[in-house]
N, C-alpha and C positions, 0 to 999 in steps of 0.2 A: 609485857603487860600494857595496855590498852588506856593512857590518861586521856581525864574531859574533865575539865575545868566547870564548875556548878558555880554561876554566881547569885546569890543572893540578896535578897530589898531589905531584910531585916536583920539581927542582932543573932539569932539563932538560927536554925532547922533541924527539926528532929531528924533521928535517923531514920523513920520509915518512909517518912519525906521526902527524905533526898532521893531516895532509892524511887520511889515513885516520880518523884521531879526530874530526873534524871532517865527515867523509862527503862529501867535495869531489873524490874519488876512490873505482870501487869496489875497489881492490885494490892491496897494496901492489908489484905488477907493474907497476900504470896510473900508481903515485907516481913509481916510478923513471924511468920512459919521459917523462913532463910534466919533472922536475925534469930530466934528460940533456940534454931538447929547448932548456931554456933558456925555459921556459915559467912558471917559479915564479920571486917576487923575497922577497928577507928585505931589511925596512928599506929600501926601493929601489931595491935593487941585483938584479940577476939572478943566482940563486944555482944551482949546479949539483951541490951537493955535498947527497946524498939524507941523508947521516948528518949534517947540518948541528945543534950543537944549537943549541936555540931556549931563549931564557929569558923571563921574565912582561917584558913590556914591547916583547918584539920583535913588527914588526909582518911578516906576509905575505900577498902578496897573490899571487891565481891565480883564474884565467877568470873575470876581472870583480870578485872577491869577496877581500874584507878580513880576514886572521884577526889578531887582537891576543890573544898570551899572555900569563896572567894565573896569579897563585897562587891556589888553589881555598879558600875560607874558612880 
C-alpha cells in the first residue's frame, strides 16, 4: 500500500477534503459518492461520514493508497 503524508495549516480537515487535497479524487462529487459507497476507512474502520474531521495522526486509507495527517511545519 502506497503512503503520502498530507500536511495541514489548520486544527482539522474534513474527509472529502483531504481526499481532494490529496488528488485521490477528481472532485468533491466523486468524495461524496467513494465515502457513501463505504469505499473510504479512517484508522480502520469504514467511515461514511464525508464531513468526518480528521486530525495530524489520523490515518486513511482509499483505493489501495494510505493518507497519514500531519501539522504542516
Amino acid at each position: 500500500m502506497v503512503g503520502k503524508e498530507i500536511p495541514i495549516h489548520t486544527e482539522f480537515i474534513k474527509l472529502q477534503d483531504l481526499l481532494k487535497y490529496a488528488n485521490a479524487v477528481e472532485s468533491g462529487g466523486a468524495a461524496k459518492e467513494h465515502i457513501q459507497a463505504g469505499e473510504v476507512a479512517v484508522n480502520g474502520e469504514v467511515c461514511t461520514q464525508r464531513g468526518k474531521k480528521l486530525r495530524p495522526g489520523d490515518q486513511v486509507t482509499f483505493n489501495g493508497a494510505a493518507y497519514t495527517v500531519s501539522y504542516a511545519g
